[in-house]
Structures are given as C-alpha cells and as structure tokens.
C-alpha atoms as an extended CHARMM CRD file, in Angstrom:
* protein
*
       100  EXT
         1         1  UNK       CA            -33.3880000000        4.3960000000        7.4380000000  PROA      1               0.0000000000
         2         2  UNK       CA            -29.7540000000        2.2610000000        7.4730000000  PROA      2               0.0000000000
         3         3  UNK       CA            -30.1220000000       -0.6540000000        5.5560000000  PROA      3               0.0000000000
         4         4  UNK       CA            -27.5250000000       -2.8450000000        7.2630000000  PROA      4               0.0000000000
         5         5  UNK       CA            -25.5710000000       -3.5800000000       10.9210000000  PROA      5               0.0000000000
         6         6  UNK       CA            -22.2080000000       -4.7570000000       11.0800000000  PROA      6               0.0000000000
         7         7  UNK       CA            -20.6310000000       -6.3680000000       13.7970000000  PROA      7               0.0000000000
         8         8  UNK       CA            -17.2550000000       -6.5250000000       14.4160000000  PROA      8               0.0000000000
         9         9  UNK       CA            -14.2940000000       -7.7940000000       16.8260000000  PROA      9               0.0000000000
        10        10  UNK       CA            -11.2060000000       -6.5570000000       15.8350000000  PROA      10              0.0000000000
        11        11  UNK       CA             -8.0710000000       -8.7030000000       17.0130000000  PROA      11              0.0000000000
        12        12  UNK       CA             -4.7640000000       -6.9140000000       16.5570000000  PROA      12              0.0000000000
        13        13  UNK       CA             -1.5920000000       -8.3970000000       17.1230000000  PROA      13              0.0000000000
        14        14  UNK       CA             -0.0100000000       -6.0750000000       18.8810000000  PROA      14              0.0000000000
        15        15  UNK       CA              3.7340000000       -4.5460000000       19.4770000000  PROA      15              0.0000000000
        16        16  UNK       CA              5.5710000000       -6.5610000000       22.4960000000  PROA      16              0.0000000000
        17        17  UNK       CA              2.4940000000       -8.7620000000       22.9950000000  PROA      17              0.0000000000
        18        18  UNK       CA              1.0310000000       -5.4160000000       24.6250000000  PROA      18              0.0000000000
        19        19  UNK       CA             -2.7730000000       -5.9780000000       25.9720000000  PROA      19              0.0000000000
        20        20  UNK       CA             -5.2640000000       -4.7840000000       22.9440000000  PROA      20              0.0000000000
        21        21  UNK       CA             -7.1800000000       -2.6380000000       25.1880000000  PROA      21              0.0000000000
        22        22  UNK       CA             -5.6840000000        0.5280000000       24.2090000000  PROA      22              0.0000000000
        23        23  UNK       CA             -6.2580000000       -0.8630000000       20.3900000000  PROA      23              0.0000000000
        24        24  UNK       CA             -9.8450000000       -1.8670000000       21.2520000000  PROA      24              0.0000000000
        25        25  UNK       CA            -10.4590000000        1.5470000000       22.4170000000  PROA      25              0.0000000000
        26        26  UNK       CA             -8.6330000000        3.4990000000       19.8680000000  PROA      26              0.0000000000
        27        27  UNK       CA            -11.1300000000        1.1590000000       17.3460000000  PROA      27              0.0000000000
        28        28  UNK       CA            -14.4080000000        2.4090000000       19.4190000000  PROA      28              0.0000000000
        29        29  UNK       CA            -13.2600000000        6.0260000000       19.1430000000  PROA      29              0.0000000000
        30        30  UNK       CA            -13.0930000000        5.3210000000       15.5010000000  PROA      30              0.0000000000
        31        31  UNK       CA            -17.1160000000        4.1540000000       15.3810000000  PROA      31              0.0000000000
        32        32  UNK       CA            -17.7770000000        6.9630000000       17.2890000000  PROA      32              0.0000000000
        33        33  UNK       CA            -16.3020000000        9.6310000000       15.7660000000  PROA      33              0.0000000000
        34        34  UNK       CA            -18.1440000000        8.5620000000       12.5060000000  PROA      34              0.0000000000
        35        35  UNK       CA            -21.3050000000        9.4030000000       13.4720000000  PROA      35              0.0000000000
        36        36  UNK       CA            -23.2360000000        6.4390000000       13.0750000000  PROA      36              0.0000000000
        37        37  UNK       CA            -25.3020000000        4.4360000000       15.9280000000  PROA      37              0.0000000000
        38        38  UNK       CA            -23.4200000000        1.7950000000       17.5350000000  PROA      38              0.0000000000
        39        39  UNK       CA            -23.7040000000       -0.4270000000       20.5060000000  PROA      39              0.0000000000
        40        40  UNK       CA            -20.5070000000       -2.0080000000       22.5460000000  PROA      40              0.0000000000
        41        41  UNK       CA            -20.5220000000       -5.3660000000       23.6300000000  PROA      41              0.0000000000
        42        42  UNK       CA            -18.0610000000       -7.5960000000       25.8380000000  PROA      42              0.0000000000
        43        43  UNK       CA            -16.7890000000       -9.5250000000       22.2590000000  PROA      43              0.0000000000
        44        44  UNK       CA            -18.0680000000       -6.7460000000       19.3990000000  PROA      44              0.0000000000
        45        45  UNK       CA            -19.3730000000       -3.7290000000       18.5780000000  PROA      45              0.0000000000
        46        46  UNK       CA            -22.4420000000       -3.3760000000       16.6840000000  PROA      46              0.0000000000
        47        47  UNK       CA            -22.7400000000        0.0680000000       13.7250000000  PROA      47              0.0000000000
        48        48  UNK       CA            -26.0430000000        0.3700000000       11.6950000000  PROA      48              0.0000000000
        49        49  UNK       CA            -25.7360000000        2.7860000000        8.8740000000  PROA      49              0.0000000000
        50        50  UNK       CA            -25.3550000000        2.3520000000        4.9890000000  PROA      50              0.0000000000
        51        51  UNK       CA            -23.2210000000       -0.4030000000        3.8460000000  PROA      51              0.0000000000
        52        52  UNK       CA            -20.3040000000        1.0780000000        2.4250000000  PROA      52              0.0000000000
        53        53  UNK       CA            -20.0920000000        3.6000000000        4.7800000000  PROA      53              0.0000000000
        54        54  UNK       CA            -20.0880000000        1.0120000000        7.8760000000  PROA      54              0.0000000000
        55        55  UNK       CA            -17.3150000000       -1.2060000000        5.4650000000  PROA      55              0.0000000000
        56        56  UNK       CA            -14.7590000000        2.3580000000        5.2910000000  PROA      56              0.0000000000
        57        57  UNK       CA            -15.6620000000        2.4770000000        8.8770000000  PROA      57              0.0000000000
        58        58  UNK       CA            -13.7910000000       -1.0640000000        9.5940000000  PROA      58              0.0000000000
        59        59  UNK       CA            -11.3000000000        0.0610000000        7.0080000000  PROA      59              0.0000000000
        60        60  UNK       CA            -10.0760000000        2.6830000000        8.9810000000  PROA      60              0.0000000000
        61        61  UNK       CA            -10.2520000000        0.8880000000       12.4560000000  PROA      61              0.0000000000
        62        62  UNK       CA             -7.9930000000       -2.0230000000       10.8250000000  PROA      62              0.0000000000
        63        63  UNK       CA             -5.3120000000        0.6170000000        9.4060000000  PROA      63              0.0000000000
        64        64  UNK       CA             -5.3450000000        2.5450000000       12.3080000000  PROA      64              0.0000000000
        65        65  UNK       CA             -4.1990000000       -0.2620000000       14.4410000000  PROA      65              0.0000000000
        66        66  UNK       CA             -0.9160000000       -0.5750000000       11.2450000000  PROA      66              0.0000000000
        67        67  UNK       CA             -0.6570000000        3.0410000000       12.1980000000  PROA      67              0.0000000000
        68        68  UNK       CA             -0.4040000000        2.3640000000       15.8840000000  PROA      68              0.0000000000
        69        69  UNK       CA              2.4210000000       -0.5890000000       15.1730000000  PROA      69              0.0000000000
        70        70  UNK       CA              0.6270000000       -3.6930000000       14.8980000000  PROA      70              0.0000000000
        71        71  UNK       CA              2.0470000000       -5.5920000000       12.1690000000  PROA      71              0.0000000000
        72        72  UNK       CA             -0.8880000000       -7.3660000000       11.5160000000  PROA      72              0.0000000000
        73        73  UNK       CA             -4.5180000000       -7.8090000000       12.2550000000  PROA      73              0.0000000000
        74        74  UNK       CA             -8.3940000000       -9.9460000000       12.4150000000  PROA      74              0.0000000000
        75        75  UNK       CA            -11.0240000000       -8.9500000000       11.8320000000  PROA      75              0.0000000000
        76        76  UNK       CA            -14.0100000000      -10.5290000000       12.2980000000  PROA      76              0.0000000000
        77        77  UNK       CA            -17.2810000000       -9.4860000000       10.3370000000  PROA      77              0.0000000000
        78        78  UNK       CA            -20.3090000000       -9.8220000000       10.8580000000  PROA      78              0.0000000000
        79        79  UNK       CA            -23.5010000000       -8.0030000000        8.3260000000  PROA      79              0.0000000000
        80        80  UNK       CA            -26.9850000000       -8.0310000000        8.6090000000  PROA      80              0.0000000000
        81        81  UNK       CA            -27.9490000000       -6.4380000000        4.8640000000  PROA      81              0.0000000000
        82        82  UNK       CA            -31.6060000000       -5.3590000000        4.3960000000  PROA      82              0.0000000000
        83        83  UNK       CA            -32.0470000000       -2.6240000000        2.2690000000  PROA      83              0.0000000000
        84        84  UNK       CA            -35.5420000000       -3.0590000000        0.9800000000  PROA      84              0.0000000000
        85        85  UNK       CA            -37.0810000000       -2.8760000000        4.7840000000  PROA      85              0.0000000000
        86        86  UNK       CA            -34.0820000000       -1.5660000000        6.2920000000  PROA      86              0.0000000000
        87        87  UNK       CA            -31.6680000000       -2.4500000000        9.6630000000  PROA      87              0.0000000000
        88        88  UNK       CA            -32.4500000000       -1.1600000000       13.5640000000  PROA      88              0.0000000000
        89        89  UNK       CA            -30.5820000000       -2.9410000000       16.2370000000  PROA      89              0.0000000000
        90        90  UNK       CA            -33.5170000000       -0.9150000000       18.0240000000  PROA      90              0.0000000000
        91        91  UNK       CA            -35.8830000000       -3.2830000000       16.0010000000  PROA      91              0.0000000000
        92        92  UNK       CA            -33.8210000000       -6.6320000000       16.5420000000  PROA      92              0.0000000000
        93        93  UNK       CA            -33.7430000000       -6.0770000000       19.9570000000  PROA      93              0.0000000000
        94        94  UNK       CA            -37.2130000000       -4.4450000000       20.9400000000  PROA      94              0.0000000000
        95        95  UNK       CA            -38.3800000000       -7.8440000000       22.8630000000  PROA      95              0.0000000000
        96        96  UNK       CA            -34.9150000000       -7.4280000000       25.0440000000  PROA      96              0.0000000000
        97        97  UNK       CA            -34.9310000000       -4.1100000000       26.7620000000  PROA      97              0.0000000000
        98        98  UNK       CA            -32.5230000000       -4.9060000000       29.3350000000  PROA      98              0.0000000000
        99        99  UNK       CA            -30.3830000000       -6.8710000000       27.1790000000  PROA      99              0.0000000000
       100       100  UNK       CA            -31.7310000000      -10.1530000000       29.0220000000  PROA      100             0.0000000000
C-alpha cells in the first residue's frame, strides 16, 4: 500500500507570457507516464505512491518545464504522509463518489 499523496499545482513562468496549458499538460504526461495513481483536478493533481518516488516525480515535472524554456517555476506542494496505515485517495474520498 502507498504511504503518502501529494498534491501539486505547478506554475511555470513561461516563454513570451505563452498560456501554461501546454506546460500543464506536458506536467500530467509526466504523472502518467510514471505509473503511479493520480487524479486531475481544475487547480492540482493528486499522485499516491511512496514518498520519494512521488518527490522525483515533481522533480522531473519542474525541470521539464527548464527544458521546455521556462526560466523559472512554482510549485506548490501539498503531502499527506502516513506510512504506518498507509495513503488511498480511494479511502479519503469513499463518502464522495461523485466528487460532490
């Protein structure tokens, strides 16, 4: 069982003030190219898997956006860590099936 979700929004700044959907997507492809569960929402996306696999995960969504041009970028983190029980976004949201 994963013992932790992270959350994240990333924010780059990017080339020519270009919109960051291409950069928001290219991030998602990241997530789910890795493998682990995940969940998109209209201001993050939600991974549950190990901890320090889920941090290299945001490691290589904030370089890839250097690689694409953006000169810099945010980040913003969120981490539920529960490793003696364990972390389900399928357990957290169990009382919400329709995400109401």
């Amino acid at each position: 069982m994963a013992n932790a979700l992270v959350s994240i929004q990333i924010l780059p700044t990017t080339p020519n003030g270009d919109s960051v959907i291409p950069y928001v997507d290219r991030a998602i492809e990241i997530i789910k190219a890795s493998g682990v569960p995940y969940r998109v929402a209209p201001l993050e996306t939600t991974m549950e898997g190990e901890l320090p696999q889920l941090f290299e995960i945001v490691q290589s969504m904030n370089e890839a956006m250097t690689e694409m041009g953006c000169p810099s970028v945010i980040s913003q983190v969120k981490v539920y860590f529960n490793p003696a029980n364990g972390a389900s976004m399928g357990r957290l949201l169990e009382k919400y099936p329709d995400g109401q």
